[in-house]
N, C-alpha and C positions, 0 to 999 in steps of 0.2 A: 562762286560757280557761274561759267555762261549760261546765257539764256538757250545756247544750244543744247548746252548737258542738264539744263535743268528740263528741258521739253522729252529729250530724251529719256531720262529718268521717269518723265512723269508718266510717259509712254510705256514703259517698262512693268511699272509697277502692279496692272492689272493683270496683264501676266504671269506677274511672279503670285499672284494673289491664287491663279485660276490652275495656275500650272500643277499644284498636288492633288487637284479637285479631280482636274480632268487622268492626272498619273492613277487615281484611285479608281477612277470610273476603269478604265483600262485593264487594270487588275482583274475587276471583277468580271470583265467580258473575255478571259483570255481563256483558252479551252482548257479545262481540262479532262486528263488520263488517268484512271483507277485499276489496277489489277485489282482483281479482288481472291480469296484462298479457292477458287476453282481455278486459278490459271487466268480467268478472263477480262479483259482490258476491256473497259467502259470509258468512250470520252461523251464530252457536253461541250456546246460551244461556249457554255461560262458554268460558273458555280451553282448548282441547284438550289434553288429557292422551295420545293415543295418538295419536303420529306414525308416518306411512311415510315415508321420502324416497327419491326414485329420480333423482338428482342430487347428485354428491359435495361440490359446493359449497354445497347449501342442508342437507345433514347437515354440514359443516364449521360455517356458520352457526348452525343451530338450537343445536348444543354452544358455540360460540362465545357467545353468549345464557345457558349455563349452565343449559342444559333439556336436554343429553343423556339423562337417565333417561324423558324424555316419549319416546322412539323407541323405533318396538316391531319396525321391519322398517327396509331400508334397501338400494339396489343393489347393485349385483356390484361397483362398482367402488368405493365409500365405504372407504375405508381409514384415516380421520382423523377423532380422535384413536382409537389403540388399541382402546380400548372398544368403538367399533360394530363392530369385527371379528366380535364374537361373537354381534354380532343377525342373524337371519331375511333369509337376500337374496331379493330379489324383483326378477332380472332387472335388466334396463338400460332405459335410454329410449325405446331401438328396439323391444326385445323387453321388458316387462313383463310377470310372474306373474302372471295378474288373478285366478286364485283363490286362490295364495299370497297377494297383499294382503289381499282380501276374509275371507280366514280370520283374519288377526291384528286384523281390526276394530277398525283404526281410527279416527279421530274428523275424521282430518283427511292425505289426500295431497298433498304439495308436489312438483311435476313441474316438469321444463322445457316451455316453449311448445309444441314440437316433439315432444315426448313422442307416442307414441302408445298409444292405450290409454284416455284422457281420456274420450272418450264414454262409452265400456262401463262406466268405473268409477262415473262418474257414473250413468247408466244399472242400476247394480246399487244406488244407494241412497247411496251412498259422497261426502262433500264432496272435494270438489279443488280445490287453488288452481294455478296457472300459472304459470313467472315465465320472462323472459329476459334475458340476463343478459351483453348483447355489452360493455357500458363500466362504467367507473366509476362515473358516474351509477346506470345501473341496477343497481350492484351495491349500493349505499349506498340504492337505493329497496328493493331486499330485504332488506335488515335493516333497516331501518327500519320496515317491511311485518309482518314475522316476531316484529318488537321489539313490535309491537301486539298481533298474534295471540296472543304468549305471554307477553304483559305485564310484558315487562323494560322497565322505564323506560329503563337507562341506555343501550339502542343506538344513541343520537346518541355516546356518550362514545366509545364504544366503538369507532364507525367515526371518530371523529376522532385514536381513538390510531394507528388504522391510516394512515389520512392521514398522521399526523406520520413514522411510522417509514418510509414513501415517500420523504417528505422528507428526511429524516435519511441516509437511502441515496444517495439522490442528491445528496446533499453532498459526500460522501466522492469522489465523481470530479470532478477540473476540467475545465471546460467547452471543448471544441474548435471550432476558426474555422480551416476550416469544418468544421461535423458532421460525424462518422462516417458513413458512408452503411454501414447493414445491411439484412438480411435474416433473415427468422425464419419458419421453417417449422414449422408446428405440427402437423401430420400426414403422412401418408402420402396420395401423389396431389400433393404438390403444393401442398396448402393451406396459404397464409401468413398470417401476424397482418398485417392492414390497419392504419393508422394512426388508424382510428377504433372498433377493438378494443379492448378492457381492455391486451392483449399491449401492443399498438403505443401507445396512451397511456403505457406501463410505458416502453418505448423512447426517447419522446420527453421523458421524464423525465427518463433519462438519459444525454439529452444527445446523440441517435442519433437518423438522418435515413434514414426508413424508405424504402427505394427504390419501394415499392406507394403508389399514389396512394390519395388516400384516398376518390374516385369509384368507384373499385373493391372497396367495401365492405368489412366487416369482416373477414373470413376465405377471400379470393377465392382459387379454383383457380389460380395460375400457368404458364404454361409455362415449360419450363426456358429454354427460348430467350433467353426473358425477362430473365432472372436471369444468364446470362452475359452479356447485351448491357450491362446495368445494371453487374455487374463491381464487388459491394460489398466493400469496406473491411471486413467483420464479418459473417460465418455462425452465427446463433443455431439450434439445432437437439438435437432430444431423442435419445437412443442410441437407441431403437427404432425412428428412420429416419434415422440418419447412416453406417448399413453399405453403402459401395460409395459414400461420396458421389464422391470423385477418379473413378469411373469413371463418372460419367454425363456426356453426352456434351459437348464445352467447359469443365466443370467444370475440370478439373486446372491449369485456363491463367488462372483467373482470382484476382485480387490475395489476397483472401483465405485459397488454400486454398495457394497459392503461400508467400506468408508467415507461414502456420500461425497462421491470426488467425480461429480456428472455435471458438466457446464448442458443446460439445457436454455435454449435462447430463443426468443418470444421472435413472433411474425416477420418484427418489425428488422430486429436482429438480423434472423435469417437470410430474409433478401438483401440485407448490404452484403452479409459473408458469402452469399451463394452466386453473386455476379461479378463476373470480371470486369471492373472499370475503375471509373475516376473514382469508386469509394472504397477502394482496398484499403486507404487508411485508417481508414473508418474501420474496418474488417477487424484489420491490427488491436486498433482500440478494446474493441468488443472482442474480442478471443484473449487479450491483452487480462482484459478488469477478470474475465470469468477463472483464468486460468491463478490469479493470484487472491480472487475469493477463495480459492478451493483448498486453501493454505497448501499449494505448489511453489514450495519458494523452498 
């Protein structure tokens, strides 16, 4: 080689050394644009570095993305993964801190729809995005959404491993003719997973023929009435409202509670199955093992 091309070369090379450094820094400075499920378009002139989340499943997410260190506050009820335990709570969706948020000055609050509080925050200067998050679809559009905002490429991969481990779960049970007929209650009052809930797509996964029609929307009030008349094959239910189920009233008479065929699923349970996010496989799992303890096979 000349000494020409060898000077040249040599010249080059720090360049080529600085050139994905600087390509990356770039990246991170480029603005971004969020719709969020109000309709309303948020930009920043780069990626937000100081998250609130006041919803356990878009703090489940945002770490699920590998950007837990961006949370600077987080709800009362966030409990996943360990680490946000020891951030800044600021309330729940009902009752939000608006001046505990406003004081950690953030760059960017991620709320559920229903959230209240949305105005004022906005209102005190503060960006806010919105999300809701009743199916699968819309849970796969907020990390896809979130995947933007905080510029992780791979959140398509990401929700497609989740995808798979759905599937993978529901393999493991063979399929009934005819279906289970259950029921799943998700709260206290009454309120059951609808067949057009994240819940109830989880159900019908596996292989489970949700007695709630699915005109009755996602997470409709029932009466009990209801539910003994219906008379399900499989009682899905969280311990913090399965105390006294036998005594409510026609309960004790009906097939399932007869035949001790009631998946009832501890705390910890619960909040994977009750949040729409990166741990719906997990969901799978756990409705997966109860369903085929119950000698449902």
């Amino acid at each position: 080689m000349s000494p020409f091309l060898s000077r040249c070369r040599g010249a080059w090379l720090p360049l080529l050394v600085l050139f994905p450094l600087l390509a990356g820094a770039a990246a991170q400075a480029a603005a971004v644009r969020i719709t969020d499920d109000r309709g309303v378009t948020v930009e920043w002139p780069q990626s937000p570095q100081r998250i609130v989340t006041v919803l356990p499943s878009l703090t489940e997410t945002v770490c699920e993305l590998g950007q837990c260190h961006r949370l600077v506050g987080v709800d009362r009820y966030s409990n996943h993964p360990a680490s946000v335990r020891r951030l800044p709570q600021v309330g729940g969706g009902i009752d939000p801190q608006i001046e505990s948020i406003v004081a950690l000055r953030p760059d960017v609050v991620l709320m559920s729809s229903s959230s209240r509080g949305v105005q004022r925050l906005e209102a005190l200067g503060l960006r806010v995005l919105t999300f809701e998050t009743r199916n699968a679809a819309e849970a796969r559009s907020v990390m896809l959404r979130l995947g933007e905002l905080l510029q992780v490429p791979d959140a398509p991969r990401l929700w497609q491993a989740i995808e798979a481990g759905v599937a993978d779960a529901a393999r493991t049970l063979p399929r009934q003719q005819p279906p289970l007929r259950a029921y799943y209650e998700v709260s206290t009052g009454g309120y059951a997973a609808g067949p057009t809930s994240f819940i109830g797509e989880l159900m019908g996964r596996m292989g489970l023929q949700n007695i709630v029609a699915a005109e009755q929307g996602p997470f409709p009030r029932m009466n009990p009435e209801f539910v003994v008349r219906a008379d399900p094959d499989l009682i899905l239910i969280g311990v913090r409202n399965a105390q006294g189920l036998e005594n409510r009233p026609g309960w004790r008479g009906m097939r399932a509670l007869r035949e001790q065929r009631v998946c009832i699923f501890s705390t910890e349970e619960s909040d994977v199955l009750v949040r729409p996010g990166p741990r719906m496989a997990e969901a799978a799992r756990v409705m997966a093992r109860c369903i085929a303890s119950r000698g449902m096979r």
